[in-house]
Every structure is written in C-alpha cells, then in structure tokens.
N, C-alpha and C positions, 0 to 999 in steps of 0.2 A: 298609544290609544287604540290601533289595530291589531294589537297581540292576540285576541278571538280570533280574528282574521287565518289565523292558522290553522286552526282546530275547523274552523267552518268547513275550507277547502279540504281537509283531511278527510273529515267524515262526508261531507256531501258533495264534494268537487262541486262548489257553489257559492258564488256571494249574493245569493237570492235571499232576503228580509224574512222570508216565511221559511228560509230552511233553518237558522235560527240567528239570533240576537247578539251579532260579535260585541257589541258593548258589554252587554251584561256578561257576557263569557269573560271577557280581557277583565271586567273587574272581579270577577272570583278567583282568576289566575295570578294578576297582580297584587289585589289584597286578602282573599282568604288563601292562596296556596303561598303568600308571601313573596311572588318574585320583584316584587316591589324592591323590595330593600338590593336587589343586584345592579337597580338603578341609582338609585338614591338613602343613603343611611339614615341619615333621618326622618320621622314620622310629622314634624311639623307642618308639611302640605297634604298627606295623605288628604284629610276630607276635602279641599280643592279639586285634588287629582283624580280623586274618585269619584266626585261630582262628573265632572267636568269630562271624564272620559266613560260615564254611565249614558251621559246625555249627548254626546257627540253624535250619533243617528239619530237621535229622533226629530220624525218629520216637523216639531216646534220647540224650539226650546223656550219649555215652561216650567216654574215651580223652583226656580232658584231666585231666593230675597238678597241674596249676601252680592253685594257689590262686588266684591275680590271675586269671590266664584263664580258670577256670571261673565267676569271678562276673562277669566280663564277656558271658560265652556266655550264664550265667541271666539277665541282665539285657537281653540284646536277646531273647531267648525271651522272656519275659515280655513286653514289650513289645509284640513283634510279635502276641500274644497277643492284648494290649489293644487292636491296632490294627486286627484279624482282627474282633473284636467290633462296631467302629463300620461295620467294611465291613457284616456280617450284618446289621447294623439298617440302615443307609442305603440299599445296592444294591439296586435291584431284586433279586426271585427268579431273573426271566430272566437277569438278568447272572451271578450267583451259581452256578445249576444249569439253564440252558437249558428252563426250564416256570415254570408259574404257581404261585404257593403251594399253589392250590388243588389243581392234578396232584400235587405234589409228598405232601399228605399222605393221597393217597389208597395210597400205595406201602405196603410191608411192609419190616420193618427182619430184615436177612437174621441167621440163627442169630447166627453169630459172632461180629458187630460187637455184637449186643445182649448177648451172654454178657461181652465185653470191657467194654461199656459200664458193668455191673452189675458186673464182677469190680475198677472203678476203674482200667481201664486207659485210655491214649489211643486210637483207634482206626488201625490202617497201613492206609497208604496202597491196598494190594493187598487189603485186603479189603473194601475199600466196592461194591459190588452197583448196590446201587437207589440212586434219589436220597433216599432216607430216612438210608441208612446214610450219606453224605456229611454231613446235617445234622445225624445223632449225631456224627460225628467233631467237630462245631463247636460241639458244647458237651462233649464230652468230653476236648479238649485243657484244661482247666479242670485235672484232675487231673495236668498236668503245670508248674502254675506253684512257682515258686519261692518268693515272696516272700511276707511278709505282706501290706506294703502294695496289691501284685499282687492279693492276694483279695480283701483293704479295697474296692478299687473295683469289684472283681469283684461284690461283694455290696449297697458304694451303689448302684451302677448299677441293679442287678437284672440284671445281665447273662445267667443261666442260665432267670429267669422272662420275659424280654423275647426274646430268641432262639426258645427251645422256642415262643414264644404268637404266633410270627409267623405260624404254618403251620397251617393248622384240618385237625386229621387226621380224615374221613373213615373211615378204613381203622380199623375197631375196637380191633384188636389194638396196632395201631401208636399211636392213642390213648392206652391204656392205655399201654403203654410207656414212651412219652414224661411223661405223669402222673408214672408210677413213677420216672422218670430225673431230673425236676428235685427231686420231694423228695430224692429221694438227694445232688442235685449240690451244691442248695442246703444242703443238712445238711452236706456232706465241706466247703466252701467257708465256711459260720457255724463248724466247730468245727475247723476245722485256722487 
C-alpha cells in the first residue's frame, strides 16, 4: 500500500502530503504499470486492492458503498496506522521532522490543530503550522482507528504514552497540552 512511498522520497526527499499523493502514485504503479500481478496472479481482488490502497491517506475514508471494500480500506488504515507508530518510536526526530526532540518541544501547538485534537478529531494535513502540530497529528490519527484489536495494541504497546514521552516539552503551554492530550487519547483508546 506504500510502494508511492518510494518514488515520493526519490524525488522530494519527503513524506510531506503536498509534495505528492503516495496513494495515488502506488496505484499507477501497481495497476497501470502492472506490478500488481509480482504480488498476486490473479485480478479477482484487484478493485478491493485498488480501492483500498487509493484511500489509505485520506484524512476520511469516504465514498466506498461495498461492504468487502470498506473493511479492506479499514484494515490497511489501521495498519499503516500500527506501522506509523513503530516508525515514531524508532526514527530518529531528525528523520521524522528535520530538528532535535529537544527543538521540537520547545514549539507551540497552533489554535486549531489543538481545538481538533481536543474536539477527537484527526488532525489535515493543511493545518499543521509548527513542528508540535505535526506530532499531535501522530497521536491523534489514534481516533481514527477502526478495529478493536487495532486499540488492543494501541493500548499493550502504550503507544499514545510512549510517542507523546519521546519529546520533553520546554514550551509550558505546549506541556500542558500534551499532558492533557494523552489522558484524553489514553481514556478514548481504554474505553472505546
């Protein structure tokens, strides 16, 4: 589902939304250049896989009626989800957001992304600011999972306490914030 993913970094040393659309790139790649079939010989899933891996970023998945397709689509969201998570904890900060954890939490987390964060929404793409509101969006795609099991490890893991505790915020407000952000994430994530 991240085979764009390649090409992105190639050309723009970048997984930034506006440098372009790994979805839509990985499905040109996998079904108009046909690397599809190196995974799989048969075409019987093809509109699943193709669904489902067109809509894996977008900030809501809408516009799929077909029952099978839509739990295909939650299930690579989810996923990539869980897979977003191991990158946060293992990659360097530099790699992540181009600064030190240390810069990073010295930043202020802009209005809107914190009102969204607080209102249980995921945070779009176009409104991340500082490099603060970027790493609210990476605990607050949490409130876009699907699955139980999905929370299940969301919660063994500690993934909302272990993420948030990478960054020693500096910045009072933004502290505070963040404080306030994992009880909540942790709470929506224990009772849903």
């Amino acid at each position: 589902h991240d085979i764009g993913r390649f090409e992105q970094l190639k050309r723009f040393n970048s997984f930034e939304a506006d440098t372009m659309d790994h979805a839509t790139y990985g499905v040109k790649v996998l079904f108009e250049e046909g690397m599809i079939r190196q995974f799989i010989e048969e075409d019987t899933w093809d509109d699943v896989i193709r669904t489902a891996i067109a809509k894996h970023s977008d900030y809501e998945l809408t516009g799929i009626t077909d029952e099978r397709t839509l739990l295909h689509a939650r299930l690579i969201r989810d996923a990539d989800k869980l897979d977003n998570c191991r990158v946060k904890l293992e990659d360097a900060m530099e790699t992540l957001l181009d600064l030190s954890a240390d810069e990073v939490g010295k930043y202020a987390i802009s209005p809107k992304v914190r009102e969204d964060a607080f209102a249980g929404k995921c945070i779009c793409s176009k409104d991340r600011r500082t490099p603060m509101d970027y790493w609210v969006s990476y605990v607050a795609y949490f409130y876009d999972l699907n699955f139980q099991e999905t929370l299940d490890i969301v919660a063994e893991e500690q993934y909302v306490k272990r993420i948030i505790g990478r960054v020693p915020y500096t910045n009072e407000q933004t502290k505070k914030t963040m404080e306030e952000l994992e009880r909540q994430l942790t709470e929506y994530v224990r009772r849903k």
